[in-house]
C-alpha positions, 0 to 999 in steps of 0.5 A, a space after each residue: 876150364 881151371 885147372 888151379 886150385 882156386 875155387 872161389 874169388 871176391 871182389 870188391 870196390 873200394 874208396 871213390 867210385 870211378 866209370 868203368 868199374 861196373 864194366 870191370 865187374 862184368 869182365 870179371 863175372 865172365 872170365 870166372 863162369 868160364 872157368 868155373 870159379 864161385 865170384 861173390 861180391 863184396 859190397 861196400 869195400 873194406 867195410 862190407 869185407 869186416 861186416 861180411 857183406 856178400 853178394 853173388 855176382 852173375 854175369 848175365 846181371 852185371 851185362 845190363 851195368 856195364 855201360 853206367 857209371 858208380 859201381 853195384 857193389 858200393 864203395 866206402 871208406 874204412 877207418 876200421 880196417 886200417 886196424 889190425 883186428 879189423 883186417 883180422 876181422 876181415 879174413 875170418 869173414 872170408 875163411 867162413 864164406 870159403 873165399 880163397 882169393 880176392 880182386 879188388 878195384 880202387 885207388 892207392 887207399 886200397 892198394 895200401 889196404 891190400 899190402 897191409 892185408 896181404 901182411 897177415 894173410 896168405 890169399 892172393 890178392 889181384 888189384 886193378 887201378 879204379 881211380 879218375 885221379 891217373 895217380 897210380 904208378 905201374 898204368 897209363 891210365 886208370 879206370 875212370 880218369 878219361 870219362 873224368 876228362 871228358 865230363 871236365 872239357 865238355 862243362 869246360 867248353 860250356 862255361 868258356 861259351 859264357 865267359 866269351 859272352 861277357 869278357 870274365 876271367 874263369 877259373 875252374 877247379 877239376 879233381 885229382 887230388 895230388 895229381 895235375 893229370 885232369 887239369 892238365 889233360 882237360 886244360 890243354 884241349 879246352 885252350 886255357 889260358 893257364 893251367 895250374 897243377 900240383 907238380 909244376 911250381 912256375 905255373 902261377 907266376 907265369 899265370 900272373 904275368 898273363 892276367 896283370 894286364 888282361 884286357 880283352 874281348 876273348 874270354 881268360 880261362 884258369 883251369 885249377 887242379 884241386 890238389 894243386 898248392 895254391 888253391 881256386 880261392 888264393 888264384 882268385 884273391 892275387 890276380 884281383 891284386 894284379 888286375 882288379 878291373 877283371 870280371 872273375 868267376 869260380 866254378 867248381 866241377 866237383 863229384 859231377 867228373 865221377 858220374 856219368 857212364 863210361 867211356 869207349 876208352 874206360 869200357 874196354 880198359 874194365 873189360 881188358 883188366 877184368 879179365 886179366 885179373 882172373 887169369 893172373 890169380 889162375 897164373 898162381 900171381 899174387 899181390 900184384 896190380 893189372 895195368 896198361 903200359 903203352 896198349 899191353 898188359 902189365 903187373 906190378 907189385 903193390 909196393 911199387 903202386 903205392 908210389 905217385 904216377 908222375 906227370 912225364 917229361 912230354 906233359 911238362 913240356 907241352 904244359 911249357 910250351 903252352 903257357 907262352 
């Protein structure tokens, strides 16, 4: 049972919904009834904190959500409370509901929230990275990025069915913002011809080289991260110059990648964090993020989360040595 003087936590989730976040939820609900701990729900991320939008959270409810994607409690962005009287708003609403710590799932936006919030309060806060992106340092992997992946090569393998069928040139863009992690990781294992991301300045010359003198019955396959300089339109428009004899088509996957339920991977990722996250704030740790470096839990101070998870030296190998 506990025996720290925490009493009563919240949770919230916050900026783009992620699979897994509803298991992390119901990790959480557990590990706080088995030691005694209040957990209410906040709904609607930093809005719903400003607004006092509570919710209470039981665990027996929040089993039957663990295998589906989004997340109960909603999620938003808040111009609000990147303000000061909107984060002073938000931590009269806690003091009224007796709130004496906070987890929050989400992405760097709401690690940045947290530090900036942490700066005018004395609760700890515990965070877990909720985000398909992978973008966040201080985890392998982050809640929502391998369902992501998967929901990417699966329509991946079905547009590449189509392309075989009348020879085209595909190319499809995949979320990740900033980072190249899902293109990189859903191009590899589709075979794509190219795979252009944020982090490598020499994928598209090499892309260009590949298509100028395309001309084949197999179908040639550009998988485009969204963040990356260059962009699915401009891709387009320059290997028309090069090669205008190509048969070329644009797929966007868009929002489908943040839909669907969970996979093995990021169930079990929830449940393992969610449960870390309540024994760390037990611990007496605060203003730290729960992750995963290589299969062990791992905390990491959120000045140091906000910081870009870099695609490593055996990913831009790989990438090299598949553009040949």
């Amino acid at each position: 049972m506990n025996t720290n003087k925490i009493k009563h936590i919240g949770v919230f989730t916050s900026g783009g919904d992620s699979p897994g976040m509803n298991a992390a939820l119901y990790a959480i609900a557990k590990a706080t009834e088995i030691n005694g701990i209040k957990l209410t729900g906040i709904r609607k991320g930093y809005e719903g904190l400003i607004d006092g939008d509570f919710i209470t959270l039981k665990s027996h409810e929040l089993q039957k959500l663990a295998h589906t994607g989004g997340t109960v409690l909603k999620t938003a962005r808040s111009k609000r409370f990147m303000e000061l009287e909107g984060r002073q708003k938000a931590l009269e609403s806690l003091n009224i509901q007796g709130i004496d710590s906070v987890i929050a799932i989400g992405g760097d936006g709401t690690f940045k929230g947290l530090l900036a919030f942490s700066e005018i309060c004395d609760i700890p806060f515990i965070g877990i990275p909720g985000t398909i992106d992978n973008d966040i340092s201080g985890t392998d992997y982050t809640l929502g990025f391998d369902s992501a992946v998967n929901t990417a090569i699966e329509n991946i393998d079905k547009i590449k069915d189509t392309a075989e069928s009348h020879n085209r040139v595909f190319i499809v863009e995949v979320m990740g913002r900033d980072s190249g992690y899902i293109a990189l990781h859903s191009g590899l294992t589709t075979g794509a011809d190219a795979i252009l991301i944020p982090e490598s300045g020499k994928d598209f010359i090499y892309l260009l080289d590949k298509v100028k003198n395309y001309d084949s019955e197999d179908a040639f396959l550009v998988v485009v991260s969204e963040g990356d300089e260059i962009g699915a339109e401009l891709v387009a428009s320059k290997i028309k110059e090069v090669n205008p004899n190509v048969d070329l088509r644009i797929t966007r996957l868009g929002h489908v990648q943040r839909g669907g339920n969970p996979s093995a991977l990021d169930r079990m990722l929830g449940i393992r964090m969610g449960v870390a996250a309540v024994d760390e704030i037990l611990k007496g740790n605060r203003n730290k993020m729960v992750g995963i470096l290589n299969n062990q839990l791992h905390l990491t101070l959120f000045e140091e989360v906000v910081k870009q998870h870099q695609v490593n030296d055996e990913l831009q190998e790989l990438l090299e040595l598949f553009r040949k």
